[in-house]
matplotlib code that plots the C-alpha trace (Angstrom):
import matplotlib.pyplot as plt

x = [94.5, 92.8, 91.8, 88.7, 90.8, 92.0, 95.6, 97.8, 99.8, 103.1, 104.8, 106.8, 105.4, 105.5, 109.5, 111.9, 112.6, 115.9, 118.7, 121.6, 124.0, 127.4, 127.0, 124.8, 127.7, 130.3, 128.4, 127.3, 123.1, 121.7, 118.7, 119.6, 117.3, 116.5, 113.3, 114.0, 112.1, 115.0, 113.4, 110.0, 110.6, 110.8, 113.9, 115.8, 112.8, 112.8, 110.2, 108.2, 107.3, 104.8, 103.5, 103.1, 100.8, 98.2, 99.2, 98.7, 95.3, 94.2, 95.1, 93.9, 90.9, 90.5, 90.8, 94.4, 96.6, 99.8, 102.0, 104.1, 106.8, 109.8, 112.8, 116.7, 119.4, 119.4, 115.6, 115.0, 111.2, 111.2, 112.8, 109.9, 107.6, 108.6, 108.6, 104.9, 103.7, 105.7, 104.0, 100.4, 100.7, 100.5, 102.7, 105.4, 107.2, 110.0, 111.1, 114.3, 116.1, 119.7, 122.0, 121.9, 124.4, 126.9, 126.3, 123.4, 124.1, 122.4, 118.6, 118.6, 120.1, 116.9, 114.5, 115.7, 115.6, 111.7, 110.7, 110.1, 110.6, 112.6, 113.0, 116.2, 116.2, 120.0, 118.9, 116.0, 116.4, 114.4, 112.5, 111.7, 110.8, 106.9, 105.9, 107.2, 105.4, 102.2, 103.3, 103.4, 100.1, 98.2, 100.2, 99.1, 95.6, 95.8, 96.2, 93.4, 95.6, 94.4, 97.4, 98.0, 100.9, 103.4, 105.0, 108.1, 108.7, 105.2, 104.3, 100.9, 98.1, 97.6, 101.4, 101.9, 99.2, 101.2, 103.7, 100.9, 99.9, 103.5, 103.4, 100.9, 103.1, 105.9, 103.9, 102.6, 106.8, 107.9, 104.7, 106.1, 109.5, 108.7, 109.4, 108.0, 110.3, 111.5, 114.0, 112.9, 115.4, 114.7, 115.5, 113.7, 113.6, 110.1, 108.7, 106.4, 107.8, 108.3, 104.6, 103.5, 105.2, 104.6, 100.6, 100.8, 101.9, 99.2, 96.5, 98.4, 98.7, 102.5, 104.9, 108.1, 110.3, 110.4, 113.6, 113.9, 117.5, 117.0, 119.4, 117.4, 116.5, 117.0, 115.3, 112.2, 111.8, 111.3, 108.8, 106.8, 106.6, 105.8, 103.4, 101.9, 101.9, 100.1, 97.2, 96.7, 95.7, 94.0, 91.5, 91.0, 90.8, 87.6, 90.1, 92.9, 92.0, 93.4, 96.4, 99.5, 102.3, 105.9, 108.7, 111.9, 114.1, 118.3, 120.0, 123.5, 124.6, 122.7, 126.6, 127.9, 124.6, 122.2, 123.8, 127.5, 129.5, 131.6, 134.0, 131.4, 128.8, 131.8, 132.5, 128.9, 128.1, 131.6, 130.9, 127.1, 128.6, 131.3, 129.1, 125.8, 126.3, 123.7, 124.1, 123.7, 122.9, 124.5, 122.1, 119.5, 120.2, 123.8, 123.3, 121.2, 123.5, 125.8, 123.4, 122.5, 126.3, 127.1, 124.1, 125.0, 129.2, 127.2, 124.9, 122.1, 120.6, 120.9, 122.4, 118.7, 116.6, 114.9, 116.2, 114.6, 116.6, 114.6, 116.4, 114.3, 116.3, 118.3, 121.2, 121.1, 122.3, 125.8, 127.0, 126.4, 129.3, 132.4, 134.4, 133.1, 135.5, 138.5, 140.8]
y = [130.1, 131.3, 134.6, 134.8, 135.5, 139.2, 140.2, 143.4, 143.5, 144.1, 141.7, 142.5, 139.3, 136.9, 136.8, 135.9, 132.2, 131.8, 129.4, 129.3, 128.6, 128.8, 127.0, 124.4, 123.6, 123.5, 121.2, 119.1, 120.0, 121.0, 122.4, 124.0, 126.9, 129.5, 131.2, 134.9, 135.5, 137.5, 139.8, 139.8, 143.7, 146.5, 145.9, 143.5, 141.1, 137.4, 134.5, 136.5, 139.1, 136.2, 135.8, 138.9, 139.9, 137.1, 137.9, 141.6, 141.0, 139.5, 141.3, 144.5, 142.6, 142.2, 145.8, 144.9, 148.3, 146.1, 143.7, 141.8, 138.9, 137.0, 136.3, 135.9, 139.2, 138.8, 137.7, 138.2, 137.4, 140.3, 142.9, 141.3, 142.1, 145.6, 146.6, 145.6, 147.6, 150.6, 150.2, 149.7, 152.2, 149.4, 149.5, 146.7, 145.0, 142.5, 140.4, 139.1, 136.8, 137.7, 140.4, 143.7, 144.7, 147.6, 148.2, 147.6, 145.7, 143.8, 143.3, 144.7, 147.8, 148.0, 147.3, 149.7, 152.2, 150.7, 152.2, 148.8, 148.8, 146.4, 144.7, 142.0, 138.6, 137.6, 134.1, 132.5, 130.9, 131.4, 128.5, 129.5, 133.2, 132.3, 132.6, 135.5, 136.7, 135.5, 137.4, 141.0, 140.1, 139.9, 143.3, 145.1, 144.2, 145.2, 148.7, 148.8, 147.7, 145.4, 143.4, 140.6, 138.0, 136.4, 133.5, 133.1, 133.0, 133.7, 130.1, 129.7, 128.6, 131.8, 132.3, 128.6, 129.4, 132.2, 129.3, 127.0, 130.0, 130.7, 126.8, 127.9, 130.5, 128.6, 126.4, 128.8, 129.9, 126.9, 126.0, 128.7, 128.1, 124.5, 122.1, 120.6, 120.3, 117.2, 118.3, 121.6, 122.6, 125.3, 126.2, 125.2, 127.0, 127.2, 125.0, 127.4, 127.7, 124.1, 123.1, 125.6, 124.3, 120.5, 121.9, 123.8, 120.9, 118.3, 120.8, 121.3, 117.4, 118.2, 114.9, 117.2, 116.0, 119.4, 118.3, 120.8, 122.1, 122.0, 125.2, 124.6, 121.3, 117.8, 116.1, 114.0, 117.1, 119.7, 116.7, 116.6, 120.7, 120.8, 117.8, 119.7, 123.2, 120.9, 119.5, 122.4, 124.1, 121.2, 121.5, 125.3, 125.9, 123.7, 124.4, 121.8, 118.0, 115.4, 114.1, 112.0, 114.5, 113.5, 115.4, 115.1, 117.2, 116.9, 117.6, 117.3, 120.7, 121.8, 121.8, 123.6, 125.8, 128.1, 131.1, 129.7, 129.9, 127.1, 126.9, 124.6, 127.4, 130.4, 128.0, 127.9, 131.4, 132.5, 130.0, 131.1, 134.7, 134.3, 131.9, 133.9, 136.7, 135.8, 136.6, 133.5, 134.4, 132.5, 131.1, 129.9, 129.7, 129.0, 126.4, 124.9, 126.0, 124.0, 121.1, 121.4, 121.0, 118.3, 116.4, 117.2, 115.9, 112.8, 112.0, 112.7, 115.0, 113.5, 115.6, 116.0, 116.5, 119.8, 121.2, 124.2, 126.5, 128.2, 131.5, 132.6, 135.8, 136.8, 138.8, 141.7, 139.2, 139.4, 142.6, 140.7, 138.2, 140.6, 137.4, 136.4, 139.3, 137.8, 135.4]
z = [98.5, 101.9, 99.7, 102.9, 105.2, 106.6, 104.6, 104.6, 101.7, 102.5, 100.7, 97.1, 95.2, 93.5, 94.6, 92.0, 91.4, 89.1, 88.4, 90.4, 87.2, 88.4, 91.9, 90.0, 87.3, 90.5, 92.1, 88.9, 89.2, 86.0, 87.6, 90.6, 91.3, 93.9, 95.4, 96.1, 100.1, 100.8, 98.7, 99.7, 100.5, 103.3, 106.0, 103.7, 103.2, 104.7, 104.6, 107.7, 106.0, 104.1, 107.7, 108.6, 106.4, 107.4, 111.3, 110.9, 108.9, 111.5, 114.0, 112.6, 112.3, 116.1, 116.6, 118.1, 119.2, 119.8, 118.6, 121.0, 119.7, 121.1, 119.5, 120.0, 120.1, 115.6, 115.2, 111.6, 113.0, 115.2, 112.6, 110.1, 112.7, 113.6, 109.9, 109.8, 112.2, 111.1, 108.2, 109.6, 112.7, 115.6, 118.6, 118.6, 122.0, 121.0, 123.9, 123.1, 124.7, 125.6, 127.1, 125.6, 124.0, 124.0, 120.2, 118.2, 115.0, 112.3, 113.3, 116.8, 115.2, 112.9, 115.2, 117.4, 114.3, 113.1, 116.7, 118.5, 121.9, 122.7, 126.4, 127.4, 128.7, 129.4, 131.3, 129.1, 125.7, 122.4, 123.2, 127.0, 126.2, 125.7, 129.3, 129.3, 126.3, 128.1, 130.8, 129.3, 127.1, 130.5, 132.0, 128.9, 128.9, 132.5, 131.1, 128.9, 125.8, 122.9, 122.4, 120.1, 120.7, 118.2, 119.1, 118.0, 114.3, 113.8, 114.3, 114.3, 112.1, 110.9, 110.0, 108.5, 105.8, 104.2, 103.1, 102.0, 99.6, 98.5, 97.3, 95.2, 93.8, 93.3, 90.9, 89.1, 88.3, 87.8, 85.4, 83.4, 83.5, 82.7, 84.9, 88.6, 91.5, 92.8, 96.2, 97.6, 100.4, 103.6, 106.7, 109.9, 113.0, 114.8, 112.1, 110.7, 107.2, 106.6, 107.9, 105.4, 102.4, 103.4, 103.5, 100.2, 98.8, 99.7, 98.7, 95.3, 95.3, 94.5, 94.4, 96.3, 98.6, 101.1, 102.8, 106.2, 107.5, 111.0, 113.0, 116.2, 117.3, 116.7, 113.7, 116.3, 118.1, 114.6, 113.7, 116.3, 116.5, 112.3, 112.8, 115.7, 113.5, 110.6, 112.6, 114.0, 110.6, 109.4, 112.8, 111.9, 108.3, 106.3, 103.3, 103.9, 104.4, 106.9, 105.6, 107.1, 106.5, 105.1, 107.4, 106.2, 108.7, 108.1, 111.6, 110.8, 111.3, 114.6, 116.7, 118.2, 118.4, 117.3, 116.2, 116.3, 112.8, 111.8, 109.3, 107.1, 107.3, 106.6, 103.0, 102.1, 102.7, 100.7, 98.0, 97.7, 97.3, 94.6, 92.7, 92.3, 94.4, 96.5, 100.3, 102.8, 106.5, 109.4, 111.0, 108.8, 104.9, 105.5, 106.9, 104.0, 101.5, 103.5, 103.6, 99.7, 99.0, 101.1, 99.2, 95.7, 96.4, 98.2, 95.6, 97.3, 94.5, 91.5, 88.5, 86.8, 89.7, 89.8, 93.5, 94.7, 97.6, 99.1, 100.5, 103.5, 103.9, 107.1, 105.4, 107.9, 110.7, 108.3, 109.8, 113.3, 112.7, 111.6, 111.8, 108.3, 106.6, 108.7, 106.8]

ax = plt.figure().add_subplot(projection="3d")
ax.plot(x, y, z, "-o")
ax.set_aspect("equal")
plt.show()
């Protein structure tokens, strides 16, 4: 799927896709499964790394020299992003938004280690840092440099197609394994991911109901930014048709904020642990493992249904919160 187009391999793939059989029988789901992109390599891994190789391809393929991205103080984006261009040789600017810290921890401490320079932003938000991104673009160019900017979250056509194409791959797993999804669960942020999946699907003519964990936004706003993300691919790429998407974003844990653990995501992410051994961040996949076991006690997945989690990765932002080892 979009084999034309430029691509850097950086990526370990397929990642694994596996039963989660302890949490499953906890929770009574007989088929409760997980997709491995926290494994999909260098830096700890992470659903980016998908996009990166798309972004990367293309920009090597515009002669571009540097890579400059925006993200918050434990972007798993931006570590994604510096690891890619530590691997291909291009210069890499984060522009984070936040103070800096005294001590660098989780991500920031392996950006700083990947070589990316990094540059503070203590009064804007993750969602206001793109002016600013526009802002150094046109300072660099200035100086002669080819730069090439990543929105946050790499969400951009370019980026969403990685996750129609890992659709594909997840298909060709669970052909194997026997069986076709019917609740995929993931995290939404930017949007990015979910447009992907919600595109794979349709070209796949998959019947899945992609159900999106919003950590960012309220559920009207995500939709408009993945319906936005979607149309936008569809006016660029011949390959996927006009269709009327199904978003299906859950809300209900965006308080008290973006970053902010609660007791509900500390349970999820120690349940996830001792059940499977499989490491939840707090931001993102915590809070879906949250969402996927306030469903199953609900009755919202049904017992039979074949539910996918889909772990984008994020564990490094674990030794960010040393409040998850207090009891």
């Amino acid at each position: 799927m979009f084999d034309s187009l430029p691509r850097e391999h950086l990526a370990f793939l397929p990642t694994p896709l596996h039963r989660l059989p302890h949490l499953g029988d906890s929770l009574g789901l007989n088929e409760l499964w997980i997709k491995r992109d926290d494994l999909t390599g260098h830096s700890f891994g992470g659903n980016k790394t998908r996009k990166m190789e798309f972004v990367i391809g293309d920009a090597l393929a515009n002669k571009a020299d540097t890579i400059v991205t925006v993200g918050g103080l434990q972007s798993n984006h931006c570590r994604q992003t510096a690891v890619a261009c530590a691997k291909v040789g291009l210069r890499c600017i984060l522009l984070l938004a936040g103070e800096e810290p005294e001590t660098y921890t989780g991500n920031l401490l392996l950006n700083s280690m990947l070589g990316a320079e990094i540059k503070f932003f203590p009064d804007d938000h993750l969602l206001t840092m793109h002016s600013r991104l526009d802002e150094i673009i046109e300072t660099l160019r200035d100086f002669g440099l080819n730069p090439y900017a990543v929105p946050a979250g790499a969400t951009m056509p370019i980026g969403v197609i990685s996750y129609a194409a890992a659709m594909e791959e997840l298909q060709t797993q669970t052909k194997k394994e026997g069986f076709t999804p019917d609740k995929i669960l993931v995290s939404v942020g930017t949007g990015g991911t979910l447009a992907g999946l919600i595109i794979g699907a349709h070209m796949l003519d998959l019947d899945v109901d992609i159900i999106g964990v919003s950590v960012l936004s309220e559920a009207d706003i995500v939709q408009d930014r993945v319906r936005n993300q979607i149309d936008r691919v569809i006016d660029l790429y011949s390959e996927v048709k006009y269709f009327e998407p199904k978003i299906n974003i859950d809300d209900t844990f965006l308080e008290p904020g973006y970053g902010i653990l609660t007791e509900g995501v500390r349970t999820a992410i120690d349940t996830f642990a001792k059940m499977d051994g499989i490491f939840l961040d707090p931001v993102y996949t915590g809070k879906v493992g949250l969402a996927l076991m306030r469903m199953a006690m609900n009755g919202d997945i049904k017992a039979n249904e074949k539910t996918v989690f889909w772990h984008t990765g994020g564990s490094p932002a674990l030794f960010a919160y040393p409040e998850l080892g207090q009891i």
